[in-house]
NUTI-170311 format. One record per residue (C-alpha): residue number from 1; residue in three letters; x negated, y, z. Coordinates in pm, whole numbers, plus 32768, in hexadecimal, padded with zeros to 4 digits. Each point is the difference from the previous one (the first is absolute). Example, Ala and Ser with C-alpha at 12.3 -4.5 7.8 and 13.67 -1.06 7.14 Angstrom:
REM residues 2
<i->1, aa->ala, px->7B32, py->7E3E, pz->830C>
<i->2, aa->ser, px->7F77, py->8158, pz->7FBE>
***
This chain:
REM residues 320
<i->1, aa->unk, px->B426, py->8A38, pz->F245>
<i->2, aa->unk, px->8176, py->806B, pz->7FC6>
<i->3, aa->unk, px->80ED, py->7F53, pz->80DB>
<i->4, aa->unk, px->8113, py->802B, pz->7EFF>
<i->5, aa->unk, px->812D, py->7F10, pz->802B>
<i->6, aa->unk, px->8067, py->7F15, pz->7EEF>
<i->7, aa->unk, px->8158, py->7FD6, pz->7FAB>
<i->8, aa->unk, px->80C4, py->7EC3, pz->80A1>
<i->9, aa->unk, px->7FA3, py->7EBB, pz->7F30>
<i->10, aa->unk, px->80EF, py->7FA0, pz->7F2C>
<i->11, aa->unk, px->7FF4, py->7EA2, pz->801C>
<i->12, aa->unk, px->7F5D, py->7F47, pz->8114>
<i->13, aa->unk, px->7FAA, py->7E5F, pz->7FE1>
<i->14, aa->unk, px->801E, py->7F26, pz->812A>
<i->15, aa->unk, px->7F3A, py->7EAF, pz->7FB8>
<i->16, aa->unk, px->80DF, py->7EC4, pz->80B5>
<i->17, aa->unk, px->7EEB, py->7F34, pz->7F97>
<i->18, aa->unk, px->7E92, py->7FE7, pz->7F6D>
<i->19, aa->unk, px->7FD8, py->7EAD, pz->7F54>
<i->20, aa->unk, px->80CA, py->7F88, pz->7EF1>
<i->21, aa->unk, px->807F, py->7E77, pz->7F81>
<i->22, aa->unk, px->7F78, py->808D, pz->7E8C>
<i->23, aa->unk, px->7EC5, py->8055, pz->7F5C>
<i->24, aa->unk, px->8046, py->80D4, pz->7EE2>
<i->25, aa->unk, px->7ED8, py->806D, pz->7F36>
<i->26, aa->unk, px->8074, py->817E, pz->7FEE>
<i->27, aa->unk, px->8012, py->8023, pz->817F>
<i->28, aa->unk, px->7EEA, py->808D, pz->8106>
<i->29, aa->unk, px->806F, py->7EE6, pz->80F6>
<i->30, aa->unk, px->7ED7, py->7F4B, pz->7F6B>
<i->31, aa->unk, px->7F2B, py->80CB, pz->806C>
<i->32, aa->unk, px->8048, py->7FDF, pz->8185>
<i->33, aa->unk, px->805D, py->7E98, pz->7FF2>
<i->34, aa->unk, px->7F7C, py->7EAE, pz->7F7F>
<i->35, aa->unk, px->80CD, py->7ED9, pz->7FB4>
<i->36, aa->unk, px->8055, py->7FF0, pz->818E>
<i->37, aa->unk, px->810F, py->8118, pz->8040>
<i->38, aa->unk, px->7FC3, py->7FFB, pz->8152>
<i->39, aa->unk, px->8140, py->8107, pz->8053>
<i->40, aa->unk, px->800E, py->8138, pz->8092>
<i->41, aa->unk, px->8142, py->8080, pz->809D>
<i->42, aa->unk, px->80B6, py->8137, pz->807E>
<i->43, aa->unk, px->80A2, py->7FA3, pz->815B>
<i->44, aa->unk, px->813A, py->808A, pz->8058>
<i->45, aa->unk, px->7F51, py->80BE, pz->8123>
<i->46, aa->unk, px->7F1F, py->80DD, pz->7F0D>
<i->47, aa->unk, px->8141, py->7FFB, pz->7F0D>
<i->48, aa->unk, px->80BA, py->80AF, pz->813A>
<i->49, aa->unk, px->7EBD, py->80FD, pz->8031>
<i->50, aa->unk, px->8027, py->8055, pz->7E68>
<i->51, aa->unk, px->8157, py->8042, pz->800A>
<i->52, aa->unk, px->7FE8, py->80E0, pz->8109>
<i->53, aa->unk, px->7EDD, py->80B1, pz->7F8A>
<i->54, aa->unk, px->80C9, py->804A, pz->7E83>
<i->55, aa->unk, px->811B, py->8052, pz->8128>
<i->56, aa->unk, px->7F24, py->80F2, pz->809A>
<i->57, aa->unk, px->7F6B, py->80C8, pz->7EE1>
<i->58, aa->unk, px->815C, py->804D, pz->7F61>
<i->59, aa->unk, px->7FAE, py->7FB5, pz->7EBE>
<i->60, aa->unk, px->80F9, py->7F44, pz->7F1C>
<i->61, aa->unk, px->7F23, py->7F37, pz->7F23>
<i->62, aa->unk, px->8067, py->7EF2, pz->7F2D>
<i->63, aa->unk, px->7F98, py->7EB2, pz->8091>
<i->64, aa->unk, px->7F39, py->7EDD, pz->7F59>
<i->65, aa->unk, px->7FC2, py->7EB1, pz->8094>
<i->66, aa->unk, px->7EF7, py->7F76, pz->7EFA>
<i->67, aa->unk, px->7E8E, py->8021, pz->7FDF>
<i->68, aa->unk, px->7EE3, py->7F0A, pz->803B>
<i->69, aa->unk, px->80BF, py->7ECA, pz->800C>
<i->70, aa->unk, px->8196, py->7F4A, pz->7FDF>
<i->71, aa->unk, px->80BC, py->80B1, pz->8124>
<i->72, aa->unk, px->80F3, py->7EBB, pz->802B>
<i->73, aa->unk, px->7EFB, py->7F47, pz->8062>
<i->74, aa->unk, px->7FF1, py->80C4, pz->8162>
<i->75, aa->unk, px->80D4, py->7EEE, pz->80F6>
<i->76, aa->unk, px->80CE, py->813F, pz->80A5>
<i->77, aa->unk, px->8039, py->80CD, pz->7EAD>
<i->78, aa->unk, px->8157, py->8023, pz->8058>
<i->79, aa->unk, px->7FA9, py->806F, pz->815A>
<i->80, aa->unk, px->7F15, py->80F8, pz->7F7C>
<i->81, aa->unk, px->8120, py->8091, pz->7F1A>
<i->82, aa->unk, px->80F1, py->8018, pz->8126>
<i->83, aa->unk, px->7F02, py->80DE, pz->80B6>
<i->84, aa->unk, px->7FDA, py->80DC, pz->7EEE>
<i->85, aa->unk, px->8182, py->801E, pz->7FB9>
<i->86, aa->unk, px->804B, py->8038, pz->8137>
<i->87, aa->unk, px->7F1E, py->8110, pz->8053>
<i->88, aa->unk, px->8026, py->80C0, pz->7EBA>
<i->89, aa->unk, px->814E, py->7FCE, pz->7F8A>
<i->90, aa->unk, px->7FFB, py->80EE, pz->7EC9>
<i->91, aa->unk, px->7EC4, py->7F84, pz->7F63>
<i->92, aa->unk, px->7FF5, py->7F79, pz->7EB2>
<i->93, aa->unk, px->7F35, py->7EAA, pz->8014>
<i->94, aa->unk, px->7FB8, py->7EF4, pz->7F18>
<i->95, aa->unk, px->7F3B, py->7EC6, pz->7FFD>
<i->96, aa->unk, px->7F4C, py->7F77, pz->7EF1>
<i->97, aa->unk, px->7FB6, py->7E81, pz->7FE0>
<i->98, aa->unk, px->7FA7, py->7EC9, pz->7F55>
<i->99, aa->unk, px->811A, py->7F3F, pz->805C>
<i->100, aa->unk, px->7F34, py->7F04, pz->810B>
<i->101, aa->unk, px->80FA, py->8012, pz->8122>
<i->102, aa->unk, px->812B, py->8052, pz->7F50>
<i->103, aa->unk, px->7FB9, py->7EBA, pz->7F1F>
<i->104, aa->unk, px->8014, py->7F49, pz->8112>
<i->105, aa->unk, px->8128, py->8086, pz->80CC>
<i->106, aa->unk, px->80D1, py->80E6, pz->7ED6>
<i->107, aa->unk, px->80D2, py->805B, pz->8139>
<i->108, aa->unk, px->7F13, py->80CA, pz->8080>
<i->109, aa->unk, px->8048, py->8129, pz->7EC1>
<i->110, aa->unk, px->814E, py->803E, pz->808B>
<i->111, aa->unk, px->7F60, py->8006, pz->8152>
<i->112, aa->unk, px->7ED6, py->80DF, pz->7F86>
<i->113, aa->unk, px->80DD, py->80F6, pz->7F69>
<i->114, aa->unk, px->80D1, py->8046, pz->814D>
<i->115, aa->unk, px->7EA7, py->80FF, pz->8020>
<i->116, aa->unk, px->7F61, py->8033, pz->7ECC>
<i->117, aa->unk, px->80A8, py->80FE, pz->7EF0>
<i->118, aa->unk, px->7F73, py->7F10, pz->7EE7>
<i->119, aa->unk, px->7F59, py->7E99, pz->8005>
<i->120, aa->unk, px->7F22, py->7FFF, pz->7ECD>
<i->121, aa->unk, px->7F9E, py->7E95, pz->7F82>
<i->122, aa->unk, px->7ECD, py->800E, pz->7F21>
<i->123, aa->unk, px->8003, py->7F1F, pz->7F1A>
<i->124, aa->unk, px->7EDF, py->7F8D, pz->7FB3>
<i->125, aa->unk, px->7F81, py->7F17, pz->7E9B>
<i->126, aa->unk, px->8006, py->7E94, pz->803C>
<i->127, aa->unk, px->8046, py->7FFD, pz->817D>
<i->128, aa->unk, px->8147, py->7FC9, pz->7FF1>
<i->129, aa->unk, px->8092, py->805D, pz->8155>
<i->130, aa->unk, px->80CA, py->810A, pz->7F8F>
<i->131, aa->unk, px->80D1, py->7F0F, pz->7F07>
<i->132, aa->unk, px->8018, py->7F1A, pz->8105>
<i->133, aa->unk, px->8099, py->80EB, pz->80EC>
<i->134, aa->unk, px->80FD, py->807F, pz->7F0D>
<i->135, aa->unk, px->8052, py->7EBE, pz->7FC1>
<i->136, aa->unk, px->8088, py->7FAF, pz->8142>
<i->137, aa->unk, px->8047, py->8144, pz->8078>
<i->138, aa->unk, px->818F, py->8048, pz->8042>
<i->139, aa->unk, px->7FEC, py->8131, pz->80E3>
<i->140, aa->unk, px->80E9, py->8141, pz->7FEC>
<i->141, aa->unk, px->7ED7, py->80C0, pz->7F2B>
<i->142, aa->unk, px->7FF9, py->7FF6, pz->7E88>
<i->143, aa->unk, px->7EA4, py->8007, pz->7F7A>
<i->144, aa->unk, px->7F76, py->8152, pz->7F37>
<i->145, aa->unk, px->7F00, py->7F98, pz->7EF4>
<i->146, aa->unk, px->7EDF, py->8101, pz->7FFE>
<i->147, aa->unk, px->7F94, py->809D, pz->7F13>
<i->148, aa->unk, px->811B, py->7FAD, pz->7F0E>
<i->149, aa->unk, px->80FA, py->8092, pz->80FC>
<i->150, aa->unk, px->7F4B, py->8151, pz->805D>
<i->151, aa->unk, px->80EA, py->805E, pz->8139>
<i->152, aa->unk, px->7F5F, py->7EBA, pz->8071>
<i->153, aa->unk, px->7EB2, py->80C0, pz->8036>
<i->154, aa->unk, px->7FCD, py->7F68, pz->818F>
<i->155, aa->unk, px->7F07, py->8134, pz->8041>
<i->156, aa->unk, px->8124, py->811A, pz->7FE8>
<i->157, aa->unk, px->8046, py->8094, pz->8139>
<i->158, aa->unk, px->815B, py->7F89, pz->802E>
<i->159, aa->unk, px->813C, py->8031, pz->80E4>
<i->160, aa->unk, px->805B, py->7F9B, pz->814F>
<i->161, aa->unk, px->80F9, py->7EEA, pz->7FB3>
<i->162, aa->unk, px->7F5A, py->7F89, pz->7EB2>
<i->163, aa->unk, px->7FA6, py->7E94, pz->8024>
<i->164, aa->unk, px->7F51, py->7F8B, pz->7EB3>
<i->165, aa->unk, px->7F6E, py->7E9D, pz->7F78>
<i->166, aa->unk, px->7F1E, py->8060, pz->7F00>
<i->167, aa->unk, px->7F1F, py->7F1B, pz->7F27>
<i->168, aa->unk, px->7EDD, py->808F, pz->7F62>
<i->169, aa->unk, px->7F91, py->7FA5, pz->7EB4>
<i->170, aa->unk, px->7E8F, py->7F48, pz->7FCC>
<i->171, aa->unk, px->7F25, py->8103, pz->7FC3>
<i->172, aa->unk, px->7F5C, py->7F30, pz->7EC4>
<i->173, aa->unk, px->8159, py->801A, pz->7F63>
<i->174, aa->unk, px->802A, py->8190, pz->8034>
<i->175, aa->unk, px->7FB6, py->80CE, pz->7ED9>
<i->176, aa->unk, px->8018, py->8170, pz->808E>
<i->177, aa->unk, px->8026, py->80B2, pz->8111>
<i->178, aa->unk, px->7F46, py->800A, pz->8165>
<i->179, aa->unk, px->802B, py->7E68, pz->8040>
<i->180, aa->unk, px->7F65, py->7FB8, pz->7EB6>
<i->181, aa->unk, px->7EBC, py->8073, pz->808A>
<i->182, aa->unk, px->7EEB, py->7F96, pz->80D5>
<i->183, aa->unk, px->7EDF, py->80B5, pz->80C7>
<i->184, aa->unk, px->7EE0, py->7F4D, pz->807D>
<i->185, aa->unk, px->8067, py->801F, pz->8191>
<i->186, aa->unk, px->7EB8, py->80DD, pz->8011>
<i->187, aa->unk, px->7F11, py->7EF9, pz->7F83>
<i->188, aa->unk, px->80C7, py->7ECF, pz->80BD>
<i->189, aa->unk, px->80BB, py->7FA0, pz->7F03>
<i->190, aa->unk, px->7F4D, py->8046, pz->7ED0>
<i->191, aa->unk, px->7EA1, py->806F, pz->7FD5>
<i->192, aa->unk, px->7FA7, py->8183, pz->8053>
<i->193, aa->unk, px->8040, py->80D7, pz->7EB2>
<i->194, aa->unk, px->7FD9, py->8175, pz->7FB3>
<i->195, aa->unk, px->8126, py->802C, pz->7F35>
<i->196, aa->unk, px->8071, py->80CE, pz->8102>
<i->197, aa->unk, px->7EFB, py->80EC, pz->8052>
<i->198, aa->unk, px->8072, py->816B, pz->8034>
<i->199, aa->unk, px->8171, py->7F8A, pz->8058>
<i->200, aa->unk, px->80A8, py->80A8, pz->8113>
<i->201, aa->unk, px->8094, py->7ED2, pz->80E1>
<i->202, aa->unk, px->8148, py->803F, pz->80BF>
<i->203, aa->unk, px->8005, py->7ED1, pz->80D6>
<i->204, aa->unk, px->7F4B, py->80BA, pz->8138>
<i->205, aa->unk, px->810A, py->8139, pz->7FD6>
<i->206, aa->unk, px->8120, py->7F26, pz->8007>
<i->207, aa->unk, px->7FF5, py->7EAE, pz->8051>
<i->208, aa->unk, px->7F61, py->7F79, pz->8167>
<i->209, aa->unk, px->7FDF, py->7E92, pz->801F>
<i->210, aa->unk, px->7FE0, py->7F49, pz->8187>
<i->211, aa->unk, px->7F6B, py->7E8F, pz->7FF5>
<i->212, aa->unk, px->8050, py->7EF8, pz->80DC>
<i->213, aa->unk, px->7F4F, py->8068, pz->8113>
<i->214, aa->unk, px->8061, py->8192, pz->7FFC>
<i->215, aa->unk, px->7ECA, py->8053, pz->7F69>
<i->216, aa->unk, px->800B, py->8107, pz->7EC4>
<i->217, aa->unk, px->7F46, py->8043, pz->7EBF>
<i->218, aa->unk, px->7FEA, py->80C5, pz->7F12>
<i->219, aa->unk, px->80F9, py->7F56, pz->7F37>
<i->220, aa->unk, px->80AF, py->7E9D, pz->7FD7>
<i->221, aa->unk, px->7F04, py->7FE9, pz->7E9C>
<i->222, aa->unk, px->7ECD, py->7FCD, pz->8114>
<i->223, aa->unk, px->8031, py->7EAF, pz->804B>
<i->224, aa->unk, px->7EDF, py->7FDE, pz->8114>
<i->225, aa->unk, px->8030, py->8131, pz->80A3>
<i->226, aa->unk, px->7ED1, py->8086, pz->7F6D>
<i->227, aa->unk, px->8087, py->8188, pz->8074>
<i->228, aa->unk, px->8072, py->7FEF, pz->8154>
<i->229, aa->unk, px->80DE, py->8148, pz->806A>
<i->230, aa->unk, px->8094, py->7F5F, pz->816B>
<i->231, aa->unk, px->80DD, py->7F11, pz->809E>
<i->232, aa->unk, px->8155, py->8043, pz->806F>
<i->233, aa->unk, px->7FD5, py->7F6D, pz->8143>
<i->234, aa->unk, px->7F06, py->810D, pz->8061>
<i->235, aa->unk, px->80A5, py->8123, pz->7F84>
<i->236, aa->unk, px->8132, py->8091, pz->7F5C>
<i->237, aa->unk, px->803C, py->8028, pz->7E8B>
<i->238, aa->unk, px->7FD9, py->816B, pz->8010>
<i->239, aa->unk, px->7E9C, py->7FB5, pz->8082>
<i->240, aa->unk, px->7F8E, py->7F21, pz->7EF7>
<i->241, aa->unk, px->80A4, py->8098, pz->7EBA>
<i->242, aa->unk, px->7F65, py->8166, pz->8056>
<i->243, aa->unk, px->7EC6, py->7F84, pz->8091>
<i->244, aa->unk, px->7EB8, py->8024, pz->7F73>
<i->245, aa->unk, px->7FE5, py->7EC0, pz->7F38>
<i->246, aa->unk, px->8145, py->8038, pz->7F43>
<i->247, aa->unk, px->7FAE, py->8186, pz->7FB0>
<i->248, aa->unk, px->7EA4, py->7FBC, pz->7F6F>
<i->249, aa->unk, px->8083, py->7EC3, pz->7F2A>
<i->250, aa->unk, px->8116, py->8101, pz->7F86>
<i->251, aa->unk, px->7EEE, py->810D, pz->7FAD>
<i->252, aa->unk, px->7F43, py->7F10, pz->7F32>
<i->253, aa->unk, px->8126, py->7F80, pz->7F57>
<i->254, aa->unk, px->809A, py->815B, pz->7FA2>
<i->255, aa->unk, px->7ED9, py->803B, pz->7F3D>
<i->256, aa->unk, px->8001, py->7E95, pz->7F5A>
<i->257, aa->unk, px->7EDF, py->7FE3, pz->80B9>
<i->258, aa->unk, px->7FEB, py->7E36, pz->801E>
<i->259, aa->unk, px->7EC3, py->7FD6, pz->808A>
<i->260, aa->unk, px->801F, py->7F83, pz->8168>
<i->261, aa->unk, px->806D, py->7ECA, pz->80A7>
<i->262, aa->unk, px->8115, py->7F43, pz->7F48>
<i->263, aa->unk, px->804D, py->810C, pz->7F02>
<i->264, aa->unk, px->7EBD, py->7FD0, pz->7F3B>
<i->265, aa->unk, px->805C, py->7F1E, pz->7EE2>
<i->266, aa->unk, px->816E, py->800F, pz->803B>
<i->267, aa->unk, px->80B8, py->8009, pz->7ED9>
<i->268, aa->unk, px->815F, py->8045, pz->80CF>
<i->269, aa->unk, px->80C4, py->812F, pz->7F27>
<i->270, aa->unk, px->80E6, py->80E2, pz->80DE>
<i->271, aa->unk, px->812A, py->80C5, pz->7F47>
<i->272, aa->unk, px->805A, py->8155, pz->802B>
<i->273, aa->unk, px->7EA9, py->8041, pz->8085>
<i->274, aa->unk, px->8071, py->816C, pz->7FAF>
<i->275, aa->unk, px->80AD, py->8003, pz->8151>
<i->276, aa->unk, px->7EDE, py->8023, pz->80E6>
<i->277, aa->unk, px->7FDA, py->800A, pz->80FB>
<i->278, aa->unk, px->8142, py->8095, pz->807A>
<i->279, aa->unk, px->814A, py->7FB1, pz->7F4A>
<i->280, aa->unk, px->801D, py->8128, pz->7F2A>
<i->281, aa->unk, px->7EC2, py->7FD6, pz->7F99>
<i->282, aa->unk, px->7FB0, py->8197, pz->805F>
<i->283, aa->unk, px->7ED9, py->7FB7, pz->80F8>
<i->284, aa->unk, px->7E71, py->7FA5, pz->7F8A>
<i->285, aa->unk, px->7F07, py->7F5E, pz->80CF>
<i->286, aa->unk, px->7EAD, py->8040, pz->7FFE>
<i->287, aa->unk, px->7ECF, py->7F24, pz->7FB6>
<i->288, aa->unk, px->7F55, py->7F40, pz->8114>
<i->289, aa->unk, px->7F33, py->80C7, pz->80E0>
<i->290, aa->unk, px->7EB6, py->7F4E, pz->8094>
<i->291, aa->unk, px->80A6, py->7FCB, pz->8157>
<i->292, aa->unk, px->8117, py->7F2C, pz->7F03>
<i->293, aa->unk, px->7F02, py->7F5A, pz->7F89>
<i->294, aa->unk, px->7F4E, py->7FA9, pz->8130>
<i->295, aa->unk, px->8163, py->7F55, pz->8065>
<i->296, aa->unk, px->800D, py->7F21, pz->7EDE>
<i->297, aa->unk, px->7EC1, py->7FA1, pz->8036>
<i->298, aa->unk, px->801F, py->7FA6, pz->8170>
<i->299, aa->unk, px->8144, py->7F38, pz->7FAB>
<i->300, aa->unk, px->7F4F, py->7F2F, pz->7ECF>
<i->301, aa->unk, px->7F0E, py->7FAB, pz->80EF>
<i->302, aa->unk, px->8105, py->7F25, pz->8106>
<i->303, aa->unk, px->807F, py->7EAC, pz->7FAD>
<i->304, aa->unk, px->811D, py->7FD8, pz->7F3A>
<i->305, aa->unk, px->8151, py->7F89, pz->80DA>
<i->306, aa->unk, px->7FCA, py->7EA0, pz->7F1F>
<i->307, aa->unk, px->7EF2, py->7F4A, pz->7F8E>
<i->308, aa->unk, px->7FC7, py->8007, pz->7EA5>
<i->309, aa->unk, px->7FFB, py->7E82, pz->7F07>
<i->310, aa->unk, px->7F0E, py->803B, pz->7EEE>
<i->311, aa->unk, px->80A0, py->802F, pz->7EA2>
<i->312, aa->unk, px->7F60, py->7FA1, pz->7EC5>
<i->313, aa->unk, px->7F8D, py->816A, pz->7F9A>
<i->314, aa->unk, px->7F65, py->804A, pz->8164>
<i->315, aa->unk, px->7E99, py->8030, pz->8006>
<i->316, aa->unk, px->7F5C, py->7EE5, pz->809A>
<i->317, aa->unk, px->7F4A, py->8047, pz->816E>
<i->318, aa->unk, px->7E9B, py->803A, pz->8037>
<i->319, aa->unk, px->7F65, py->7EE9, pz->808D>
<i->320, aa->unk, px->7EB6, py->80C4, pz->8065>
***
């Protein structure tokens, strides 16, 4: 099997917290958590190891704290942010949120945005928050409405001294454009589909996601950690985007090939899938061998990182 290096990811997502104060229909949360949240949290030590490891590789990706749950809810979030500032000065870095901390203290934007590039409050139908905390809000950063103001859009890489309050639109009121779609988190969210069978998927070229606990998956769409590729703690970046579990993933998804793990029944659409797998697009990979395949296997057959909560359209267990 080729050992061929990927390009850098492009984007990498560090997840403060896993649990979340809402439970939106739309979102794969519901499938790893019941009605009790019952937190997860990145501590500042692991924060300090992740930071050093993005240190350490010398890539420049754009950061992301987001994925499997609301990132204010992690009691040292501003800790974490210092660590990450601190250690990689020049990085863009955003945070995307509900509004659950910052409703409750709106001093703690202004304090938030002494690290992050751009704080992006989601504002979500009927909850609320985000009104709430513009309400009272009277810090030194004027809000950006996105997607009526499109320089607000918080996942541009952006400049070193740019400090930006942006407020994202509901999704049920956007008409066009990226936010005025949903996938089905890879059968989390919404029930497995087909529509995109034979897609090429760019998440695993350039995006790599690190949960709570430094463990990594295949992307932030697998909400259980159904495709283990490492943990962070155990070995560097390098390691774990050019090892094994990432290349055969890629292989399969070159070729549109969503039949493994998470990826079967995802209905997640990638853009400029014509650039793959490097950035120009020139280089091909080829199909799966039987060793690949043997990999994928072996991988489906471990425990996910997080139990899975039944949804509606799962099959219901054998009780023989």
């Amino acid at each position: 099997m080729s050992n061929q290096k990927q390009d850098p990811p492009f984007a990498m997502q560090i997840e403060l917290s896993e649990g979340c104060n809402l439970r939106c229909s739309f979102c794969g949360l519901n499938a790893i958590r019941g009605k009790q949240n019952n937190y997860k949290f990145l501590t500042v030590g692991l924060a300090k190891t992740i930071a050093n490891r993005i240190k350490e590789s010398g890539w420049n990706p754009r950061l992301e704290f987001a994925m499997h749950g609301e990132p204010s809810a992690n009691p040292n979030m501003l800790r974490i942010l210092k660590v990450f500032r601190k250690r990689l000065p020049k990085t863009s870095m955003m945070m995307t949120s509900n509004g659950l901390a910052f409703a409750k203290d709106v001093g703690l934007i202004d304090k938030a945005l002494q690290h992050l590039n751009v704080l992006a409050l989601d504002n979500y139908q009927g909850i609320k928050l985000v009104p709430k905390i513009l309400k009272a809000y009277r810090g030194e950063h004027t809000p950006i409405y996105y997607p009526e103001n499109s320089e607000g859009n918080p996942h541009k890489r952006r400049k070193l001294k740019e400090r930006l309050l942006v407020v994202v639109a509901d999704i049920a009121e956007a008409s066009k454009g990226t936010h005025s779609t949903l996938n089905n988190h890879a059968g989390s969210g919404g029930p497995p589909n087909d529509n995109a069978t034979g897609c090429k998927c760019a998440k695993p070229f350039r995006e790599m996601s690190i949960r709570w606990d430094g463990n990594v998956a295949i992307c932030c769409n697998d909400w259980q950690g159904v495709y283990g590729c490492g943990n962070v703690q155990r070995s560097s970046l390098g390691e774990i985007w050019d090892g094994v579990a990432f290349r055969v993933a890629r292989r399969k998804l070159y070729h549109g090939q969503r039949d493994f793990g998470p990826c079967k029944g995802c209905d997640a659409v990638s853009y400029r899938v014509g650039l793959l797998p490097d950035k120009m697009g020139k280089q091909e990979l080829p199909k799966v061998s039987k060793a690949g395949r043997a990999v994928i296997k072996s991988i489906a057959a471990k425990q996910p990182y997080t139990a899975r909560v039944a949804r509606p359209w799962d099959a219901p267990k054998s009780t023989e």
